[in-house]
MARDREN-166769 format. One record per residue (C-alpha): y, x, z. Coordinates in nm, 2 decimals, padded with zeros to 4 digits, m for minus. Example, Ala and Ser with C-alpha at 12.3 -4.5 7.8 and 13.67 -1.06 7.14 Angstrom:
// residues 2
<pt><north>m00.45</north><east>01.23</east><up>00.78</up></pt>
<pt><north>m00.11</north><east>01.37</east><up>00.71</up></pt>
This chain:
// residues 375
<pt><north>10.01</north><east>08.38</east><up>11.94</up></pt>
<pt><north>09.96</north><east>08.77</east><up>11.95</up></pt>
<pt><north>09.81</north><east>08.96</east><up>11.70</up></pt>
<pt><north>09.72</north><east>09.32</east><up>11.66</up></pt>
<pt><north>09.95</north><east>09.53</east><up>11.41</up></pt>
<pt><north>09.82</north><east>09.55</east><up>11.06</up></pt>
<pt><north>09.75</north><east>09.95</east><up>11.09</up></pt>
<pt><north>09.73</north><east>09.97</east><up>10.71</up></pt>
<pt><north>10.03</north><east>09.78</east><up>10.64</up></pt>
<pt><north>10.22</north><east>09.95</east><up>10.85</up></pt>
<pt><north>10.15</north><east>10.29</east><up>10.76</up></pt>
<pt><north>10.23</north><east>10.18</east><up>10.39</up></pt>
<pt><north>10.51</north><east>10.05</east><up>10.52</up></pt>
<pt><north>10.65</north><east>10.32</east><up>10.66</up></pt>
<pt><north>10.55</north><east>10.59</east><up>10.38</up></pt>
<pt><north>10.47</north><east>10.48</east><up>10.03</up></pt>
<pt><north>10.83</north><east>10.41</east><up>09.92</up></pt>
<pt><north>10.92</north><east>10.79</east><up>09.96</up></pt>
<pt><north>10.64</north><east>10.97</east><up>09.91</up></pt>
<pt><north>10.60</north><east>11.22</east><up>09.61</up></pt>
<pt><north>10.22</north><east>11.17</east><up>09.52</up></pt>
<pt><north>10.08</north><east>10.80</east><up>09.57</up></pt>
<pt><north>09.71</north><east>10.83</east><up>09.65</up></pt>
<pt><north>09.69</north><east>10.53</east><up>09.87</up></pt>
<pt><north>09.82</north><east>10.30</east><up>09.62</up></pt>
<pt><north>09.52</north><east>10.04</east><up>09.56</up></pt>
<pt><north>09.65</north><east>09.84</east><up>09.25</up></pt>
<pt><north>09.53</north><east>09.97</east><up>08.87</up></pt>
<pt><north>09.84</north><east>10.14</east><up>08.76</up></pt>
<pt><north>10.11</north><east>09.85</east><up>08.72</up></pt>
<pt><north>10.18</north><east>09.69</east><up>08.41</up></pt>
<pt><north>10.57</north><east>09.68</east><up>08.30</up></pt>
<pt><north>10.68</north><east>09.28</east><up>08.15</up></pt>
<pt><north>10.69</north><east>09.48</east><up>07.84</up></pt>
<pt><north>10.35</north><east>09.59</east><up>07.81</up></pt>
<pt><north>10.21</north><east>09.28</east><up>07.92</up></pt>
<pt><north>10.39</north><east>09.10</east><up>07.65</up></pt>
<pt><north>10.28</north><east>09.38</east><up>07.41</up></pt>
<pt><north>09.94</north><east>09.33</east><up>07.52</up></pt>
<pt><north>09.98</north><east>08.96</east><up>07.50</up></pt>
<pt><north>10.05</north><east>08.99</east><up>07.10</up></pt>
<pt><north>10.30</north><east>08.75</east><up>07.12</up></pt>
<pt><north>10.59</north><east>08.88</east><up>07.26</up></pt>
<pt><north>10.87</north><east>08.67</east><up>07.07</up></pt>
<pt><north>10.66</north><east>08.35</east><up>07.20</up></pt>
<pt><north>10.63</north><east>08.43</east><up>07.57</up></pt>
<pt><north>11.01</north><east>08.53</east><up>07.57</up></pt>
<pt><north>11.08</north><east>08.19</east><up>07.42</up></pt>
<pt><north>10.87</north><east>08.06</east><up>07.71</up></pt>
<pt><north>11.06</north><east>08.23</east><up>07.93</up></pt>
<pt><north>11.38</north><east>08.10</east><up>07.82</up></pt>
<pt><north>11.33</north><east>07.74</east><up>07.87</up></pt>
<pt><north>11.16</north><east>07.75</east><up>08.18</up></pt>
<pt><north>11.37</north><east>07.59</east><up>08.45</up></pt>
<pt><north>11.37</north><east>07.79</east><up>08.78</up></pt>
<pt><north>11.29</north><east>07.47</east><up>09.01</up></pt>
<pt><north>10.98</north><east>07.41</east><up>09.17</up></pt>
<pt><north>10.64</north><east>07.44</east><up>09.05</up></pt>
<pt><north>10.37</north><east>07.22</east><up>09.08</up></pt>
<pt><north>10.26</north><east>07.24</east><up>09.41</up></pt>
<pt><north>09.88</north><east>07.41</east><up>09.34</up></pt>
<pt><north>09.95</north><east>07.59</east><up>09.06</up></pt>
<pt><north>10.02</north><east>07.45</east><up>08.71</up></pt>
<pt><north>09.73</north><east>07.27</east><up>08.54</up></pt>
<pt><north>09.73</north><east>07.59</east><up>08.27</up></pt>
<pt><north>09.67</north><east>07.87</east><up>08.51</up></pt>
<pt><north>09.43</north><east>07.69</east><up>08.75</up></pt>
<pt><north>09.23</north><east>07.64</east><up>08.46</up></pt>
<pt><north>09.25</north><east>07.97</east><up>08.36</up></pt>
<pt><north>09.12</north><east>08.10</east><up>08.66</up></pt>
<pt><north>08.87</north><east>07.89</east><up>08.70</up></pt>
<pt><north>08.73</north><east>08.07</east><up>08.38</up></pt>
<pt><north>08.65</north><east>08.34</east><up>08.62</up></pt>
<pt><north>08.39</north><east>08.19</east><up>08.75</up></pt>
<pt><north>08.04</north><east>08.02</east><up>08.62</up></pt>
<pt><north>08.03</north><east>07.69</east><up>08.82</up></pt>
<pt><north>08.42</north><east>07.59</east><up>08.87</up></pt>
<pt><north>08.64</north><east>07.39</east><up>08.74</up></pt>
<pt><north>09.06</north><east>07.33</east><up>08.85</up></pt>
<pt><north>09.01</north><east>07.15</east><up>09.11</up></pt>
<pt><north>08.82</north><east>07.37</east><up>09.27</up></pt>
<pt><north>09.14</north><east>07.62</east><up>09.20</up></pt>
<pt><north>09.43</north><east>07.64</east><up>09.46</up></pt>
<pt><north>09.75</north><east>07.85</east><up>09.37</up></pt>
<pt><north>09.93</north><east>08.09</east><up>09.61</up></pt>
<pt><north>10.06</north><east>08.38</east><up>09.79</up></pt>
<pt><north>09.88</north><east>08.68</east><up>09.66</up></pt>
<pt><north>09.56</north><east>08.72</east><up>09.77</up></pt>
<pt><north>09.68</north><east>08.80</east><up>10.11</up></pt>
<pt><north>09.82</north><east>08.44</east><up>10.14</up></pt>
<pt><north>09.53</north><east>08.29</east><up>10.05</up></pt>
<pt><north>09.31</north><east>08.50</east><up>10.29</up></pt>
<pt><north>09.54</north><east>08.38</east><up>10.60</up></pt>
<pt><north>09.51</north><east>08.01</east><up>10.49</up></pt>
<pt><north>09.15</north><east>07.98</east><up>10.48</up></pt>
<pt><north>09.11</north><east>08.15</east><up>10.86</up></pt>
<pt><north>09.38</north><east>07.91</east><up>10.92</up></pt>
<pt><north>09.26</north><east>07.63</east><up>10.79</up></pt>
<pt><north>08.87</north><east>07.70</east><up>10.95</up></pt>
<pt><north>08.96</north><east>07.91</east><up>11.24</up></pt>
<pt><north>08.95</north><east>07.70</east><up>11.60</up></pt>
<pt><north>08.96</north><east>07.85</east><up>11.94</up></pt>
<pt><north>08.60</north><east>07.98</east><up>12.02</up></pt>
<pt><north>08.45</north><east>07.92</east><up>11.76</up></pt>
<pt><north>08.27</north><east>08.19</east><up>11.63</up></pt>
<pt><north>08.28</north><east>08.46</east><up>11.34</up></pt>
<pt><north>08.10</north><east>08.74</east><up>11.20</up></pt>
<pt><north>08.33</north><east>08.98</east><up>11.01</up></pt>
<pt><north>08.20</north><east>09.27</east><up>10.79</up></pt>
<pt><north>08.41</north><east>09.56</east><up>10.90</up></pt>
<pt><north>08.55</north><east>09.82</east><up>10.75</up></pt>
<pt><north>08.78</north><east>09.57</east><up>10.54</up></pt>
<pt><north>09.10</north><east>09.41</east><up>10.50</up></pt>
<pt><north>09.24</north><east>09.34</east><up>10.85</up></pt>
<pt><north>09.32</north><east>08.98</east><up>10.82</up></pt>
<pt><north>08.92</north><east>08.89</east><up>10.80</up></pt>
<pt><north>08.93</north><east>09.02</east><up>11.15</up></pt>
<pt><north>09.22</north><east>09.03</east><up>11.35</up></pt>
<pt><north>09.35</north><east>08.66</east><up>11.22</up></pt>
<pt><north>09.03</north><east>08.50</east><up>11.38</up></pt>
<pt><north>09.10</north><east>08.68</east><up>11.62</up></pt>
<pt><north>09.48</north><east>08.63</east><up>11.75</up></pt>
<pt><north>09.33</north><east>08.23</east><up>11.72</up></pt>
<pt><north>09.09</north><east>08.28</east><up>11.97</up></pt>
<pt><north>08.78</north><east>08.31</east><up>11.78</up></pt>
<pt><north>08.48</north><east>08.46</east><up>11.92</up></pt>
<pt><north>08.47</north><east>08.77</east><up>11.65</up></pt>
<pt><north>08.18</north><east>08.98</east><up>11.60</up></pt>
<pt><north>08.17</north><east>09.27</east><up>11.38</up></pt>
<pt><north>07.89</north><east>09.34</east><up>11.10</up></pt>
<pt><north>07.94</north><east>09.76</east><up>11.06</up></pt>
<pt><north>07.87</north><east>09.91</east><up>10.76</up></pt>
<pt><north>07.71</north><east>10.21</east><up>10.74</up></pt>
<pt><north>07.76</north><east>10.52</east><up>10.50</up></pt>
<pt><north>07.40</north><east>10.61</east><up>10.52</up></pt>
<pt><north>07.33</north><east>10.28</east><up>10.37</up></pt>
<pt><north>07.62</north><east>10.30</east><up>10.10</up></pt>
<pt><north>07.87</north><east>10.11</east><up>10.28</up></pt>
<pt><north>07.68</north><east>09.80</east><up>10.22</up></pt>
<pt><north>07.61</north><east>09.52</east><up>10.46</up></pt>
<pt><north>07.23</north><east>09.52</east><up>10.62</up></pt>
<pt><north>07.09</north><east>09.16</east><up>10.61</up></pt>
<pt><north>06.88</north><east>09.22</east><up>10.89</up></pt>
<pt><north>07.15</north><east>09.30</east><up>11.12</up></pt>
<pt><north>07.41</north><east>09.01</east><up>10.99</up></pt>
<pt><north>07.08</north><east>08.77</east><up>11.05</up></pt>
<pt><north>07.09</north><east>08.87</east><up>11.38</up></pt>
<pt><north>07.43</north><east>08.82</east><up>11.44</up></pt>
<pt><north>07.46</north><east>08.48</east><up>11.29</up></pt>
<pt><north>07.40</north><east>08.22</east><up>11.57</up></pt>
<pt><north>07.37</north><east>07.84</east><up>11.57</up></pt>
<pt><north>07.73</north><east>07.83</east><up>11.57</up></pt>
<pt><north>07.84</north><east>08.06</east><up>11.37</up></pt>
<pt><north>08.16</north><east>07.91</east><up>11.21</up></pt>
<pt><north>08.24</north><east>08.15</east><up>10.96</up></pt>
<pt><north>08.13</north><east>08.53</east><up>10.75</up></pt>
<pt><north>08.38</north><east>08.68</east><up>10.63</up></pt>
<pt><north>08.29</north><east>08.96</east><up>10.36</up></pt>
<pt><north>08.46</north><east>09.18</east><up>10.12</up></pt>
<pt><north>08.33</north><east>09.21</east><up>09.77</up></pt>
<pt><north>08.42</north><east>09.50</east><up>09.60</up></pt>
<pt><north>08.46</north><east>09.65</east><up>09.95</up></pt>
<pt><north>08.82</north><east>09.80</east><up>10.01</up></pt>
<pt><north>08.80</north><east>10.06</east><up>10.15</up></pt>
<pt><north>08.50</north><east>10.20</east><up>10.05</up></pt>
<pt><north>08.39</north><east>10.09</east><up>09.69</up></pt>
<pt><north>08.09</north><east>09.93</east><up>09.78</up></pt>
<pt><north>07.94</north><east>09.63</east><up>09.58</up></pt>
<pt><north>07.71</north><east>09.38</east><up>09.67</up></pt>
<pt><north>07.50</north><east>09.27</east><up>09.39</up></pt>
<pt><north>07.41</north><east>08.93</east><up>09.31</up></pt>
<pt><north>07.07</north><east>08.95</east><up>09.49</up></pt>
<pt><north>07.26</north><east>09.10</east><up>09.85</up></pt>
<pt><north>07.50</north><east>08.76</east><up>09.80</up></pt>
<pt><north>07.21</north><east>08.55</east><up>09.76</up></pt>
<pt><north>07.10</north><east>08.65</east><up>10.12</up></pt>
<pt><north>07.38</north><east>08.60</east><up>10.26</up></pt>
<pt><north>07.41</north><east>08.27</east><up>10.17</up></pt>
<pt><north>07.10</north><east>08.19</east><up>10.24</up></pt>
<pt><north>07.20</north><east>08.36</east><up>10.62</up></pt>
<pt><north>07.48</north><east>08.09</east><up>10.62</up></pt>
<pt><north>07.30</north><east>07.82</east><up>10.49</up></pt>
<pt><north>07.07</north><east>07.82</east><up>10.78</up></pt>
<pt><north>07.32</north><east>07.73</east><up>11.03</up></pt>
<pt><north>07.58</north><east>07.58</east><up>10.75</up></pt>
<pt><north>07.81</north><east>07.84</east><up>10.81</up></pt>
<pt><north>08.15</north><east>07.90</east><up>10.57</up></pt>
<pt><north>08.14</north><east>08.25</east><up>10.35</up></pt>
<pt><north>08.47</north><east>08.39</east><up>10.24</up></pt>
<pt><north>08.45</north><east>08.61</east><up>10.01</up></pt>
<pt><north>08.74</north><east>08.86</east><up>09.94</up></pt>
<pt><north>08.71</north><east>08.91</east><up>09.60</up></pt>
<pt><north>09.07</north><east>09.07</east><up>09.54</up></pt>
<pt><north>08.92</north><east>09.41</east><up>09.34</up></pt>
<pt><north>08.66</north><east>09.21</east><up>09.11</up></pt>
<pt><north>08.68</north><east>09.27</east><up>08.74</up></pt>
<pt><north>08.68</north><east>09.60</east><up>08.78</up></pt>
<pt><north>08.29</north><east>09.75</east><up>08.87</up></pt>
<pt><north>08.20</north><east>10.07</east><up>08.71</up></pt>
<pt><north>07.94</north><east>09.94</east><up>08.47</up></pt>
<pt><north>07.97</north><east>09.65</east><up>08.20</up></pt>
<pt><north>08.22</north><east>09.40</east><up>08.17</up></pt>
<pt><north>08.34</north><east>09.44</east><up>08.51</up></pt>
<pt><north>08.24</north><east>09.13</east><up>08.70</up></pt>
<pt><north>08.00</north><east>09.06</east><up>08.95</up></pt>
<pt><north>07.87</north><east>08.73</east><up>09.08</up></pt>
<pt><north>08.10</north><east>08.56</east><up>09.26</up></pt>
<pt><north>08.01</north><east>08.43</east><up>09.62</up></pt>
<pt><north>08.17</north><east>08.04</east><up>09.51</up></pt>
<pt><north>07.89</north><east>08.01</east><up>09.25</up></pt>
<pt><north>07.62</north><east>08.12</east><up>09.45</up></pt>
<pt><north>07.68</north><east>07.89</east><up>09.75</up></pt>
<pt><north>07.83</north><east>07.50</east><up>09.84</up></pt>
<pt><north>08.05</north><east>07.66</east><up>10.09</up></pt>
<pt><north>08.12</north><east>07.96</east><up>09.96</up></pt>
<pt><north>08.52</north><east>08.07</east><up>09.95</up></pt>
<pt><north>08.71</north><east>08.34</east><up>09.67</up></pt>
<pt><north>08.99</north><east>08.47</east><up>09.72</up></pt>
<pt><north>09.15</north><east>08.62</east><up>09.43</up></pt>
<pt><north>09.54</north><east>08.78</east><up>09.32</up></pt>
<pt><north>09.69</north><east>08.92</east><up>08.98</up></pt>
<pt><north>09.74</north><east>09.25</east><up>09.20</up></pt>
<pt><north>09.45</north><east>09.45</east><up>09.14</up></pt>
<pt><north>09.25</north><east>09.44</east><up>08.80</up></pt>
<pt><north>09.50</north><east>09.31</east><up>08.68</up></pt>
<pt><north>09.80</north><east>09.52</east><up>08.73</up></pt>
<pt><north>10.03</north><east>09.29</east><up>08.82</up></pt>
<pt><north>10.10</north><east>09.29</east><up>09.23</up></pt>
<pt><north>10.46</north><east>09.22</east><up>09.19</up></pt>
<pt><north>10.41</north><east>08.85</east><up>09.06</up></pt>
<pt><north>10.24</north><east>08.78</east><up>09.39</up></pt>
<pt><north>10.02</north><east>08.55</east><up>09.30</up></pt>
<pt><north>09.67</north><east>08.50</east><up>09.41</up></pt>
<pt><north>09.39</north><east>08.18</east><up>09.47</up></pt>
<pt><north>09.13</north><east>08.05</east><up>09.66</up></pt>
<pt><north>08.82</north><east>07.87</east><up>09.48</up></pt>
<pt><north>08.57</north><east>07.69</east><up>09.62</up></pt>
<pt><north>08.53</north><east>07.37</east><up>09.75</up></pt>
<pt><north>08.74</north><east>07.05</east><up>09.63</up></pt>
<pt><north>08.74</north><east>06.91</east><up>10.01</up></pt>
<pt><north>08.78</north><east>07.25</east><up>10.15</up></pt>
<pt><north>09.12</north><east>07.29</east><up>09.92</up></pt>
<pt><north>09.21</north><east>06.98</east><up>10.04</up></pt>
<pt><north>09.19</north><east>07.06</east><up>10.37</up></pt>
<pt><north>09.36</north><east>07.43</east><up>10.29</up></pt>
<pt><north>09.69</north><east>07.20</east><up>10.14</up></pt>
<pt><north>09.75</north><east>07.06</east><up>10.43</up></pt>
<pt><north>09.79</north><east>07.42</east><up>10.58</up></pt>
<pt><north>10.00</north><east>07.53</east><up>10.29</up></pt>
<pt><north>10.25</north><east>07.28</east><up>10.30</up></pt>
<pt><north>10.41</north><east>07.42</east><up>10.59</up></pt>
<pt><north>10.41</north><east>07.75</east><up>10.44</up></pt>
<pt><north>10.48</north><east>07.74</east><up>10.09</up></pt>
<pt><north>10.58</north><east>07.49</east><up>09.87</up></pt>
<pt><north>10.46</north><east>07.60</east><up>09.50</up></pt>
<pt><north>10.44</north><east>07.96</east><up>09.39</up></pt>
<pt><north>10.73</north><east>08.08</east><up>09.16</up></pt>
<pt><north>10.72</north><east>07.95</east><up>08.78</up></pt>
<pt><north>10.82</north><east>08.27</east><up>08.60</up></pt>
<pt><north>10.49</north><east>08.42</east><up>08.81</up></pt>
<pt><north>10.30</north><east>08.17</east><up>08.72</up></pt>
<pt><north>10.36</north><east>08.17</east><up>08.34</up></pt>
<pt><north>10.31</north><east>08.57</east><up>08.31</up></pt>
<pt><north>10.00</north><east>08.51</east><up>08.53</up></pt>
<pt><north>09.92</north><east>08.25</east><up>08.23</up></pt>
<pt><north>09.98</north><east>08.54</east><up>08.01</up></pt>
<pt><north>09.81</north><east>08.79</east><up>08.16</up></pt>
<pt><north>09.47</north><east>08.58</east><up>08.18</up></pt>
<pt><north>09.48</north><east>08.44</east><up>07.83</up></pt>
<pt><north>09.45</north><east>08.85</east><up>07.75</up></pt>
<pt><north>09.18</north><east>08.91</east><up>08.03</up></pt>
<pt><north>09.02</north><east>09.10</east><up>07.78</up></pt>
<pt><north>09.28</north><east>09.34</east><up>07.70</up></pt>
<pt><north>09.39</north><east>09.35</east><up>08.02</up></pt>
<pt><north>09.09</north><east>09.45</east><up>08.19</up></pt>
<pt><north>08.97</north><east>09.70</east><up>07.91</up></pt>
<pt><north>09.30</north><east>09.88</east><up>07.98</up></pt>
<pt><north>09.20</north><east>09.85</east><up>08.34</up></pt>
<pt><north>08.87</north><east>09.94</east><up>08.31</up></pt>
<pt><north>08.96</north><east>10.27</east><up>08.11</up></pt>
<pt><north>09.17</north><east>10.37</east><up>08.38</up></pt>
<pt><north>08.92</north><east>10.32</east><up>08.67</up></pt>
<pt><north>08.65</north><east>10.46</east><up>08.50</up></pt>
<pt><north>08.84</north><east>10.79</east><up>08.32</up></pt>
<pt><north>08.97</north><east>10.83</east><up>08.70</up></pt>
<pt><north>08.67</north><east>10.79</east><up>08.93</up></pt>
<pt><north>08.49</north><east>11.04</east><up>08.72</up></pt>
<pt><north>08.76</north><east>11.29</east><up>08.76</up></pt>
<pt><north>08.78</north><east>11.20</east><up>09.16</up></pt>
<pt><north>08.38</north><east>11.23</east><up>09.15</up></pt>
<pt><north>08.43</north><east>11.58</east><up>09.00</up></pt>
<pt><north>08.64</north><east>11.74</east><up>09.22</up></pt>
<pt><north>08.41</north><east>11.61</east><up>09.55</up></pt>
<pt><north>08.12</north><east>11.71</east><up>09.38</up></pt>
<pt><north>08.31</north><east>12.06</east><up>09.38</up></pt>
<pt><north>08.38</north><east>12.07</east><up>09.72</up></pt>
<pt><north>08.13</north><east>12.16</east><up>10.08</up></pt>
<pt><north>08.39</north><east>11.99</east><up>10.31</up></pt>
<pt><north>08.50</north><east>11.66</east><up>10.14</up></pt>
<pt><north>08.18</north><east>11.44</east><up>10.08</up></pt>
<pt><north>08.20</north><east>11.01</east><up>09.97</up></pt>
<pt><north>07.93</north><east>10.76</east><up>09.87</up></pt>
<pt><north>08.05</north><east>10.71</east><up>09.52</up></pt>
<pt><north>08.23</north><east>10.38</east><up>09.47</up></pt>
<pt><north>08.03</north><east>10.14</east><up>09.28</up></pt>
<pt><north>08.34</north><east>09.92</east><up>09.23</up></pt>
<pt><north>08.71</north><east>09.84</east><up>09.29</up></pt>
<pt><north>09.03</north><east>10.13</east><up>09.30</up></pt>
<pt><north>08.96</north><east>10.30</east><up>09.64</up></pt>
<pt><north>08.71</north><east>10.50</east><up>09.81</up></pt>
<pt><north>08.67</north><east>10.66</east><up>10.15</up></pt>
<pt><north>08.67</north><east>11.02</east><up>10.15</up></pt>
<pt><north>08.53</north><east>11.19</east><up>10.46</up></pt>
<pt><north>08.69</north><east>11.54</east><up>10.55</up></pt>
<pt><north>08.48</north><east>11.80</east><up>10.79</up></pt>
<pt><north>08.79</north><east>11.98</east><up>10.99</up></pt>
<pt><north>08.89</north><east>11.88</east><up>11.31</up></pt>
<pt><north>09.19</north><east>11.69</east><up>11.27</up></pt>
<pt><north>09.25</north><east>11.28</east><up>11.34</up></pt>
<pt><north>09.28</north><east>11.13</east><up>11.04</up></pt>
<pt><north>09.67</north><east>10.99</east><up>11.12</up></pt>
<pt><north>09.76</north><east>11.37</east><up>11.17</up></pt>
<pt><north>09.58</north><east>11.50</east><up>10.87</up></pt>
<pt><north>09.75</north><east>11.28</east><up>10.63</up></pt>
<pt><north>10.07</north><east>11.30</east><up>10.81</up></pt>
<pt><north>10.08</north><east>11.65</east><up>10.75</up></pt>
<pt><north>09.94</north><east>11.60</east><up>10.41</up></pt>
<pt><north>10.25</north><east>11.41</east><up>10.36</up></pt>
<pt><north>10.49</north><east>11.64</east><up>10.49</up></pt>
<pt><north>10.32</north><east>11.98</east><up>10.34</up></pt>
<pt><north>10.22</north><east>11.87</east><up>09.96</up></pt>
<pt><north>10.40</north><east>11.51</east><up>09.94</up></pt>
<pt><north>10.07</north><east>11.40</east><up>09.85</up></pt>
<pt><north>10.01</north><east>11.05</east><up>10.05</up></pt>
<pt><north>09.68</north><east>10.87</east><up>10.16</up></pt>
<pt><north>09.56</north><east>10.63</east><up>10.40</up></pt>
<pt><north>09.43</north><east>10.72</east><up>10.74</up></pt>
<pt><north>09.08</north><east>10.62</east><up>10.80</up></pt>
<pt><north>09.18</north><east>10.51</east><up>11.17</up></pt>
<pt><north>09.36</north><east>10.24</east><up>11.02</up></pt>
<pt><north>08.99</north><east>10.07</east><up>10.95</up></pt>
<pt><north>08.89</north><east>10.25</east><up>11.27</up></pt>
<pt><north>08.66</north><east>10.52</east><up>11.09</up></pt>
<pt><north>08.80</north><east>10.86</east><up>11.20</up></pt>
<pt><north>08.73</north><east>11.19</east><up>11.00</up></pt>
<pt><north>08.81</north><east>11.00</east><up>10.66</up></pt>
<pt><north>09.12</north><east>10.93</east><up>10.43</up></pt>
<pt><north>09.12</north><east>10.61</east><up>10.21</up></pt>
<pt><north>09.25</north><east>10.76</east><up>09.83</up></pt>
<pt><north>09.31</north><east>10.48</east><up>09.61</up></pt>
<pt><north>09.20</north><east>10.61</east><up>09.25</up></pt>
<pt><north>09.33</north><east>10.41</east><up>08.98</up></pt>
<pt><north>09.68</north><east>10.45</east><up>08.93</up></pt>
<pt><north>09.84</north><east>10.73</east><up>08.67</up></pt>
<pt><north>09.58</north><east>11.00</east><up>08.58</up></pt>
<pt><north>09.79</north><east>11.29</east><up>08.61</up></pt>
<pt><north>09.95</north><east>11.15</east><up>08.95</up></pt>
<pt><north>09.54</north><east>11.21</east><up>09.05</up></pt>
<pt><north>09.47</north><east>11.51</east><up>08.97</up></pt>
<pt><north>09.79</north><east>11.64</east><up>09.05</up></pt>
<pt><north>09.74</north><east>11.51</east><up>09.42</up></pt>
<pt><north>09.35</north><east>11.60</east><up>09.44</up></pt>
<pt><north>09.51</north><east>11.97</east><up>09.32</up></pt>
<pt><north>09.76</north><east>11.98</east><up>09.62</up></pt>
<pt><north>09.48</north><east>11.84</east><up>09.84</up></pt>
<pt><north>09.25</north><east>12.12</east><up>09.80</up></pt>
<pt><north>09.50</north><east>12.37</east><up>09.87</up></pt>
<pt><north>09.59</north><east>12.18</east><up>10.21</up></pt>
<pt><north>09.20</north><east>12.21</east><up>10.31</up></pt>
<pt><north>09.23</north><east>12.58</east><up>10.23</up></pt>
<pt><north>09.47</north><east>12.63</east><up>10.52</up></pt>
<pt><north>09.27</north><east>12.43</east><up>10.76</up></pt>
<pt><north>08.99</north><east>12.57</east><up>11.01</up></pt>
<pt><north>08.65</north><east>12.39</east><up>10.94</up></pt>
<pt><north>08.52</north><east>12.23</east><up>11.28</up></pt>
C-alpha cells in the first residue's frame, strides 16, 4: 500500500519541538496532572486511584466507566454504541479501514484532516472531493455534495468543527446531509475531534451519530479537553458498526492504557470545569486574534465559528511553505502552511493555547508583513 505523506504532520514534525512561538499548535492550552486533579476536587482520591491501579491490560473497548461517560456526550447513545482508542486519529483510520474496499466510492469534504482523504485513497477508493469555499464561510454547499453523491456512494466523510478553518455546520446543514446519505444509504463520519468548544453557549453542537442511523463520531481528550498526551479518543455510532470496527482493532491495538483511561474518567466527570476553563481560553483568544485581522488590509479570515484554528489568508506573493519557513527562521514564530491542505496564499494559526504566547506571535507577525512587498 502507498500513501501520500501527511503534509501537516510532517511539517509539525519537523518544527514544533524547536520552535520559539507555537501558533500551529491546535489543542486548548494543555492541562498539567496537577491541574486536572485540582480541577477534579478530589485530588487525594484520584491519587489513591492511581495507586492501586495495576499497569496490565485494559479492557479491551474501554472500561465500562469511561464509555459511559462519553456516551453522555451525546443525546441518543448509550456504551455500546462507545468504542475506546487511539486518539482521535486512531479512531479515524479504523473506520476508513473498517468501511473502505477497493473502488468503492467516497466523497470527502476537503480542506480537512488528511486521513478522510488520502486513507480512502492509498485503499483504492474512488475519492471525490467536496471543496469548500471561503465565500460561503468555509461551509459545505448541499447542492454540490447532492451532486456528487451517486448510487454507490460508500461513504462522506466530514469535519465538524472544520480544522482548519473554524467552520461549523449547524444542526439544520447535518440534517441535509443525512438526508443526502440516506438516499443512497451511505455511511457519514463525522470528525468531531474540536467539539465542545463553539464560540457561543455551552459549546456543543449536534452531533452527526444522533442525527442519523449510520452516522459515525469520532472523538479524543486532545482538543477541548486539554489533554492530547493521554491519547485517547472514540468512535460512537453504531453497535454493529463497532462490531465490525473490533475486528479491525484487534490487530492494532489491544486496550488503550489504564492510567489514560482513569484521568480521561477524571477529566469527563469535570466536563464542566474543564470545558469552562477551555472555553475562556478560546473565546478571550479568538477575540484578540479577531482584533488584530480586523486591524490589518493584508491579512483577511472568515471568522471561526468554532474549534482552536483558523485560516488566515495573507496578500504578498510568497508560497505559503516559504512564508512560514521564513517566519520561522526570522521571528521564531511557527504556523502551518496552507499548502499542506492544498490552499496556497494562507497560514493555519491555531488560537487557543497561552494568551500571551498569541499576541506575542501575532506582534512578531505583523512586523514580518512589514518587510514583505504586497503582490
Amino acid at each position: 500500500m502507498k500513501i501520500r505523506e501527511f503534509a501537516v504532520e510532517q511539517w509539525m514534525n519537523e518544527y514544533e519541538e524547536t520552535c520559539r512561538y507555537n501558533l500551529a499548535e491546535t489543542c486548548v492550552r494543555s492541562l498539567t496532572t496537577g491541574e486536572l486533579l485540582k480541577l477534579s476536587g478530589r485530588h487525594e482520591e484520584v491519587l489513591a486511584e492511581l495507586a492501586a491501579t495495576p499497569l496490565t491490560y485494559g479492557p479491551i473497548p474501554g472500561s465500562p466507566r469511561l464509555r459511559a461517560l462519553v456516551a453522555d456526550l451525546y443525546t441518543v447513545q448509550g456504551p455500546n454504541n462507545v468504542l475506546i482508542t487511539h486518539g482521535a486519529i486512531g479512531a479515524n483510520a479504523l473506520v476508513h479501514t473498517t468501511l473502505v474496499e477497493p473502488g468503492d466510492h467516497i466523497v470527502a469534504v476537503v480542506p480537512t484532516y488528511q486521513q478522510h482523504y488520502s486513507i480512502p485513497d492509498s485503499y483504492g477508493a474512488r475519492v471525490d472531493h467536496l471543496t469548500l469555499r471561503e465565500e460561503n464561510g468555509w461551509l459545505p454547499d448541499p447542492d454540490e455534495l447532492d451532486h456528487l453523491v451517486t448510487p454507490d456512494t460508500k461513504l462522506i466523510a466530514v469535519n465538524n468543527p472544520n480544522n482548519p478553518t473554524g467552520a461549523l455546520i449547524d444542526e439544520a446543514g447535518l440534517t441535509r446531509i443525512a438526508e443526502i446519505a440516506g438516499r443512497v444509504g451511505a455511511w457519514v463520519l463525522c470528525d468531531e475531534v474540536y467539539r465542545g468548544v463553539d464560540q457561543h453557549g455551552d459549546g456543543f453542537t449536534t452531533s452527526i451519530a444522533d442525527l442519523y442511523e449510520r452516522g459515525i463520531s469520532t472523538g479524543s481528550m486532545s482538543k477541548p479537553y486539554s489533554l492530547a498526551g493521554l491519547r485517547l479518543g472514540w468512535i460512537t455510532g453504531p453497535a454493529g458498526l463497532l462490531q465490525a470496527v473490533a475486528t479491525h482493532r484487534d490487530y492494532t491495538t489491544i486496550s488503550v492504557g489504564r492510567i489514560d483511561d482513569l484521568l480521561a474518567c477524571v477529566a469527563l466527570e469535570n466536563k464542566d470545569a474543564v470545558l469552562a476553563r477551555s472555553h475562556r481560553i478560546t473565546r478571550t483568544n479568538l477575540a484578540i486574534l479577531d482584533e488584530w485581522v480586523s486591524g490589518r488590509n493584508d491579512i483577511t479570515y472568515v471568522k471561526p465559528a468554532s474549534g482552536t484554528t483558523a485560516l488566515l489568508r495573507y496578500h504578498y506573493p510568497l508560497g505559503s511553505y516559504e512564508f512560514c519557513t521564513r517566519l520561522l527562521k526570522e521571528t521564531g514564530v511557527m504556523f502551518t502552511p496552507g499548502a499542506a491542505f492544498d490552499i496556497e496564499h494562507t497560514v493555519r494559526i491555531g488560537f487557543a493555547d497561552d494568551t500571551e504566547t498569541l499576541r506575542t506571535g501575532l506582534h512578531l507577525l505583523g512586523r514580518f508583513l512589514e518587510q514583505l512587498p504586497q503582490a
